[in-house]
C-alpha positions as CSV (number, residue, x, y, z in Angstrom):
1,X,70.2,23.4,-22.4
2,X,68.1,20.7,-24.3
3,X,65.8,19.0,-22.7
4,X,65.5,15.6,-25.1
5,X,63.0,13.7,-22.8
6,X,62.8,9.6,-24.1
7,X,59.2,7.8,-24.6
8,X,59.3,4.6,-23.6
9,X,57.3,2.9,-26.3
10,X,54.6,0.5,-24.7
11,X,55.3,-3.5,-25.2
12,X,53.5,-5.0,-28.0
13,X,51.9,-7.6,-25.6
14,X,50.1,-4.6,-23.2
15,X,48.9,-3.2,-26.4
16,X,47.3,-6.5,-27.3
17,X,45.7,-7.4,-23.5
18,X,44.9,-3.4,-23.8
19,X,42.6,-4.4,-26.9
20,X,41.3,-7.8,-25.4
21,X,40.2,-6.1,-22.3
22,X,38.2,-2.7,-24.2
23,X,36.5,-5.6,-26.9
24,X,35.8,-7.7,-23.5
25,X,33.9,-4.6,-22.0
26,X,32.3,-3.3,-25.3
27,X,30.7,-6.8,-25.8
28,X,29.5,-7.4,-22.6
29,X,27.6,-3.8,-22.5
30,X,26.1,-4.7,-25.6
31,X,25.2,-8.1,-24.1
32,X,23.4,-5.9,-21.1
33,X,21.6,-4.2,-23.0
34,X,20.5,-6.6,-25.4
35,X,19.1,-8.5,-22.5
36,X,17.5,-5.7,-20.5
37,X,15.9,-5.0,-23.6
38,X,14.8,-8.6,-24.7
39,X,13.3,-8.7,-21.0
40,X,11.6,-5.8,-20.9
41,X,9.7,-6.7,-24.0
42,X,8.7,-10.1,-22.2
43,X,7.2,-8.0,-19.3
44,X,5.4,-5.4,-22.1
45,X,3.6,-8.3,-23.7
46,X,2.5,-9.4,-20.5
47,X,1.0,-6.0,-19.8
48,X,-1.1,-6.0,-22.8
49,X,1.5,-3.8,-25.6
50,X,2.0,-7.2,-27.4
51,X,3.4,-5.9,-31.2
52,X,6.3,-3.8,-29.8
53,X,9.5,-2.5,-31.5
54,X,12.6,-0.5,-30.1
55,X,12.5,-1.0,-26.4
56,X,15.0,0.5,-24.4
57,X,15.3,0.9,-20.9
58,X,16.7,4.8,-20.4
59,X,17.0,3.7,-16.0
60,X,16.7,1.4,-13.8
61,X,16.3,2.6,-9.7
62,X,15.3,1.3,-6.8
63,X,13.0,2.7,-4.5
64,X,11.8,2.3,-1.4
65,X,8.3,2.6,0.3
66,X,9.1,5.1,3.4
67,X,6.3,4.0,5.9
68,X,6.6,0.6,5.4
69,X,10.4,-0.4,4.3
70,X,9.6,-1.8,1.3
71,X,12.2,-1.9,-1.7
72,X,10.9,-2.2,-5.4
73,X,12.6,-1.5,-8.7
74,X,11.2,1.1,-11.6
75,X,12.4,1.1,-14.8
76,X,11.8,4.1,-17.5
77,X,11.5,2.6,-21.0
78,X,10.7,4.0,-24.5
79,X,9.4,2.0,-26.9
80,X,7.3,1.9,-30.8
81,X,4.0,0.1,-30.2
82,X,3.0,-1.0,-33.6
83,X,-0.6,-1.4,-33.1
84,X,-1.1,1.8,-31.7
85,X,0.9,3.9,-34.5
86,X,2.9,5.6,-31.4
87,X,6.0,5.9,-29.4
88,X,5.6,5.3,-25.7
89,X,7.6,6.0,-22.8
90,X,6.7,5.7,-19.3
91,X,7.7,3.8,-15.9
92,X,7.3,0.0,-15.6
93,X,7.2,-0.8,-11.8
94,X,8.2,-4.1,-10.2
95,X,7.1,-5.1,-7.2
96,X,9.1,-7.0,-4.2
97,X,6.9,-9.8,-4.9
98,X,7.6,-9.6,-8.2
99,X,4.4,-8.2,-9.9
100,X,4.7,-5.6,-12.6
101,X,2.9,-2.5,-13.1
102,X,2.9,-0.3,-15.9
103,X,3.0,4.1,-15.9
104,X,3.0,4.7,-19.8
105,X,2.3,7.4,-22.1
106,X,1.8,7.1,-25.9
107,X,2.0,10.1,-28.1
């Protein structure tokens, strides 16, 4: 008893929307995280680290106060200050009125 099972060989058009589709989602995580990154240094020079290299943002949550309701979002970044000769990584907090604080330490 032979069991000769056939494999249906996949059309060539699926293979190409296949391809379309994983390039589609490839660039568009780069794009994410190019643009995360590009804002994050925007809010870093506002805080006062104004020659910066490497930022990347490792999380992004959101948090709420418990006694009063209030949501806000933290992000945890690492990053290359330049000035300072050190690589920093810490907590960048943003408030629901859209202020930014900064938890950071450089080593």
């Amino acid at each position: 008893m032979s069991n000769n099972l056939k494999v249906r060989k996949l059309p060539k058009k699926t293979l190409i929307i296949i391809s379309i589709m994983a390039l589609m989602c490839i660039v568009g995580f780069i794009f994410i995280q190019q643009t995360k990154s590009m804002k994050m240094e925007e809010i870093l020079n506002t805080l006062g680290h104004k020659n910066i290299k490497n930022v990347k943002v490792i999380n992004k949550l959101s948090v709420e106060d418990k006694e009063t309701k209030i949501t806000s979002t933290v992000y945890k970044i690492v990053f290359d200050d330049i000035d300072l000769k050190k690589e920093c990584i810490g907590f960048v907090h943003r408030s629901n009125r859209g202020k930014y604080s900064k938890d950071l330490d450089c080593k």
